[in-house]
C-alpha positions in Angstrom: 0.0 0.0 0.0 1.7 3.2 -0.9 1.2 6.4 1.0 -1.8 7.9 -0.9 -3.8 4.2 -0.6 -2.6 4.7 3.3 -4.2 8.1 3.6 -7.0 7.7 1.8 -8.1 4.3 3.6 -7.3 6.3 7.3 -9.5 8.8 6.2 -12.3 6.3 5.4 -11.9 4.6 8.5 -12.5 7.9 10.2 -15.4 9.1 8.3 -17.0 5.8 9.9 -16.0 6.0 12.9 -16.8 9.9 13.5 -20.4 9.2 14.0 -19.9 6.7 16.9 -17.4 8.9 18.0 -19.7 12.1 18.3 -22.4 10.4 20.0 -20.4 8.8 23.1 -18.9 12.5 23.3 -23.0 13.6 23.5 -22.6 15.3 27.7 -26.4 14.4 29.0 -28.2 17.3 30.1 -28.8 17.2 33.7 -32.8 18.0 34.0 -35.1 18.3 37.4 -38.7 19.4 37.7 -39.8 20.0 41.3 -42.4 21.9 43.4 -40.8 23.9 45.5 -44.0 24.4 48.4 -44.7 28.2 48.6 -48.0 27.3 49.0 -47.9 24.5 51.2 -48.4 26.0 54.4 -45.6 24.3 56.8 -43.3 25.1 53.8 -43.9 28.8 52.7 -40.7 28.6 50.7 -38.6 27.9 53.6 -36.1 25.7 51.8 -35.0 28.5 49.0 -31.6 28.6 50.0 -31.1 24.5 50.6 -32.8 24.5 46.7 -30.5 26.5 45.3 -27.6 24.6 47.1 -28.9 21.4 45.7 -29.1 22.6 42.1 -25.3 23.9 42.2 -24.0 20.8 44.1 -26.0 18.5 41.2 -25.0 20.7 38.5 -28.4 20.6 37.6 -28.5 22.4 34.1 -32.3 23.1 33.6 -34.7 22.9 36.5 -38.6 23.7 36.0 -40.2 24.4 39.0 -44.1 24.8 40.7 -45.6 27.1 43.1 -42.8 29.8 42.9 -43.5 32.8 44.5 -42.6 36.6 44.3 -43.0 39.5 46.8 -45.0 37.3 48.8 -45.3 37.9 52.6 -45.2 34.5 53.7 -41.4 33.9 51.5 -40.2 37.0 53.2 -41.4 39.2 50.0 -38.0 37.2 48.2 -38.2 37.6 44.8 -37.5 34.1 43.9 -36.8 33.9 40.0 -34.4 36.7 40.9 -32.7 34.8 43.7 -32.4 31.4 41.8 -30.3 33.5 39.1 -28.1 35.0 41.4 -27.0 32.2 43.4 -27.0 29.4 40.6 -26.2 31.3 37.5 -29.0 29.7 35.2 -31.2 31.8 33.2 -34.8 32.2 34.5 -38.0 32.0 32.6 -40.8 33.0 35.2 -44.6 33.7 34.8 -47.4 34.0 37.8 -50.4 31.9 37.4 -52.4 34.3 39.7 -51.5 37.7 41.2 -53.3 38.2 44.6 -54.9 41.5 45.4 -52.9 44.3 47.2 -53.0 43.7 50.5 -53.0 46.2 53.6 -49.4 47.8 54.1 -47.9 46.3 51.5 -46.3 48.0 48.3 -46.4 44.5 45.6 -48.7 42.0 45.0 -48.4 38.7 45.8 -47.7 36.4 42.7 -47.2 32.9 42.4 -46.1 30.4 39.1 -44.0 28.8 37.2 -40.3 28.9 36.6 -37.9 27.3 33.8 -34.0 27.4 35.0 -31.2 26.9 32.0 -27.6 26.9 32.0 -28.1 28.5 28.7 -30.0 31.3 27.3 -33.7 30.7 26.9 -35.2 31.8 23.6 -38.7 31.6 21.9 -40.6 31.9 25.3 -44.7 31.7 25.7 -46.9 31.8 28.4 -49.9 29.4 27.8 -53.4 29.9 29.3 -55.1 26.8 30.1 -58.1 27.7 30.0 -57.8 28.1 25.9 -58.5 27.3 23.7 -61.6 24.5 25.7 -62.8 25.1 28.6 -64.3 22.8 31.1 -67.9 22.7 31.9 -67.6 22.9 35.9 -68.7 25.9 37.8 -64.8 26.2 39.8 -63.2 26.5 35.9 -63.2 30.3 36.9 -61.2 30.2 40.0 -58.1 28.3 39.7 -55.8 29.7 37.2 -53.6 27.8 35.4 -50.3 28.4 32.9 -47.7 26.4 31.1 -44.1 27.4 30.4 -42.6 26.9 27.1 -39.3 28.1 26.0 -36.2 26.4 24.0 -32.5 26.3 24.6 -30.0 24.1 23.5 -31.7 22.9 20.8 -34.4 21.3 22.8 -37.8 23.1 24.0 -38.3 22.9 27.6 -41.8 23.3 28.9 -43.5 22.7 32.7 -47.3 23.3 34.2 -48.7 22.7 37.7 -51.9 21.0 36.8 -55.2 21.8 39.2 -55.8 20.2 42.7 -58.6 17.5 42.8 -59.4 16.1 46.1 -58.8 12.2 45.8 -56.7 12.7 42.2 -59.8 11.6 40.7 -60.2 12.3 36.6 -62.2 15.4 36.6 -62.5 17.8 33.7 -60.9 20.4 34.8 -57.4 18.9 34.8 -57.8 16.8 32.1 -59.0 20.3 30.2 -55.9 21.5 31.5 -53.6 18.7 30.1 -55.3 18.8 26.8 -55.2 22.5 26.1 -51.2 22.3 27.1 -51.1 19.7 24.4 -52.7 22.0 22.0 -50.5 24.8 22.6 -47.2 22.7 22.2 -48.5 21.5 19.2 -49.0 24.5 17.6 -45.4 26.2 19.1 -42.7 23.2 19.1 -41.7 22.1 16.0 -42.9 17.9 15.3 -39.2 17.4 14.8 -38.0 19.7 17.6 -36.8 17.0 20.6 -39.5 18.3 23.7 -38.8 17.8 27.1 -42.2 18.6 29.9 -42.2 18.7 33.3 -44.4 19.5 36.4 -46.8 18.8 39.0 -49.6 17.3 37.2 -51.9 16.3 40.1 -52.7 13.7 38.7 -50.9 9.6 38.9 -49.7 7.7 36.2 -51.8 6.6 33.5 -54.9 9.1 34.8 -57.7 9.8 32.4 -56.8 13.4 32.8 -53.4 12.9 31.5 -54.6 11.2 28.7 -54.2 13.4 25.7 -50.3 13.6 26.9 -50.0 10.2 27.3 -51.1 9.5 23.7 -48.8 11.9 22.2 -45.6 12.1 24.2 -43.5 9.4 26.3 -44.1 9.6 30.1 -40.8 8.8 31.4 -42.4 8.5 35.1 -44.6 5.4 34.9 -42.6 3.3 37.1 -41.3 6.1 40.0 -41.8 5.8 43.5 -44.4 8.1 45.2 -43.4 11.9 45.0 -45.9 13.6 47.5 -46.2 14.1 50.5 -43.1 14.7 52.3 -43.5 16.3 55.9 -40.4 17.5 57.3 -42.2 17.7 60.7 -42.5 13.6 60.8 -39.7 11.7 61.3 -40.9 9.1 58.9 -42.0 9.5 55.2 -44.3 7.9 53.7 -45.7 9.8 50.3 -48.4 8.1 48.7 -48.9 9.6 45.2 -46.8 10.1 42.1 -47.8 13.4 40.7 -44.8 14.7 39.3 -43.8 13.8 36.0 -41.4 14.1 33.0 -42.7 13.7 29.2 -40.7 13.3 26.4 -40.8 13.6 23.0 -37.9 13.0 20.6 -35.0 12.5 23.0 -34.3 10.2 25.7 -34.5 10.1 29.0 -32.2 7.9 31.4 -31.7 7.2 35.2 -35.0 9.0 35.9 -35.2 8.9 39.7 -37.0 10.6 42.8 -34.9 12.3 45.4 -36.9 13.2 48.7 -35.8 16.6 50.2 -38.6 16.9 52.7 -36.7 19.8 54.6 -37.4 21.7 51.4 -40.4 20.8 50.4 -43.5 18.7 50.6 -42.9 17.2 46.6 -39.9 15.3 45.7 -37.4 16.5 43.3 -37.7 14.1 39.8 -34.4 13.9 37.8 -33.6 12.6 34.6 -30.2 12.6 32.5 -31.6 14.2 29.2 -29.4 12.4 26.3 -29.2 14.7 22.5 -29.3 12.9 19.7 -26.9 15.3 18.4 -23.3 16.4 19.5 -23.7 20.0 18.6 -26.5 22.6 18.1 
């Protein structure tokens, strides 16, 4: 073999192996959802600083979180999307779900929501209403409002909800409204091709009617997870009952999916996946 027939045949050899290559250099993406408690009344947001320690010790590279508060008495009046960004560096993506009237003596109105995290800039951002474009025919429809978070980075579109409280986790319109009016509005913002990544507090177990349209459409990658609510850092003993915090996937794949209970920080567990690209670059 002379030394053109050498080159050419190393360069082919390459070319094959590049491919292979690329994709064990693929870094997962280190992903949590978690309700962080500000409305649980023993929890009131205690935990912000111990969540914000957790995310930087887990390099945890895009969080969505529930029941995130802002200027609200019972958090100390902390602006929390503001806080997260300062003491963990990842870009925040926050929206209330409701705004509570002005209370006596006090300059700001209470707000509490949703929040997406990212270790890198977040782009193409909405705010869905779930109450649109169907609405439920149940005389509370009009009293618990409800958003979704969408927003890419990374090449991937991140998205998260907190789903409407039944007593019982029963299938009930409302919810299931919910989920299928989230569905619609990915639909019509995230690409079919675009990998999708949703998480939240659905309120709502595995398999549930409620969740149906979801379940039909995307990949729920927390079938098989251990109860995630509720934690009561008051009792010395856990025992949550209910899985109602998920992660759905679309496109890209989702590995070592696990619960880790923080009940000093709040009364939902934290849900992580490893989110693995397709695709070495984007």
């Amino acid at each position: 073999m002379n030394r053109r027939d050498f080159s050419l045949s190393l360069c082919a050899a390459f070319s094959l192996a590049a491919p292979q290559i690329a994709r064990a250099s693929v870094k997962p993406i280190s992903f949590a959802t978690w309700n962080i408690a500000c409305g649980a009344e023993k929890y009131h947001g205690r935990g912000f600083e111990g969540i914000a320690e957790f995310i930087n010790e887990n390099a945890i590279d895009v969080c969505v979180m529930q029941e995130v508060d802002r200027h609200a008495r019972t958090s100390g009046y902390l602006n929390f999307p503001n806080y997260f960004f300062k003491q963990t560096g990842l870009y925040p993506f926050y929206a209330p779900a409701s705004i509570e009237p002005l209370r006596e003596g006090e300059s700001r109105r209470r707000e509490y929501g949703n929040l997406i995290l990212s270790r890198w800039p977040l782009m193409q951002t909405h705010v869905v209403n779930l109450k649109e474009p169907y609405q439920a025919n149940d005389p509370e429809w009009g009293v618990d409002n409800r958003i979704g978070l969408i927003a890419r980075s990374h090449g991937i579109c991140w998205a998260t909800t907190h789903l409407s409280y039944i007593p019982g986790f029963h299938p009930h319109p409302i919810p299931k409204t919910q989920a299928d009016n989230l569905w619609w509005h990915l639909s019509e913002l995230v690409p079919g091709n675009m990998p999708l990544v949703l998480g939240g507090d659905f309120n709502s177990p595995p398999g549930s009617p409620n969740l149906a349209s979801l379940d039909a459409n995307l990949h729920c990658e927390t079938k098989d997870l251990p109860p995630t609510w509720p934690l009561d850092y008051t009792q010395a003993v856990q025992n949550p009952t209910m899985t109602l915090d998920h992660i759905f996937t679309r496109a890209i794949r989702a590995e070592k999916v696990r619960t880790i209970p923080l009940e000093e920080l709040s009364d939902h567990a934290v849900v992580m996946a490893d989110i693995i690209p397709d695709r070495f670059d984007f």
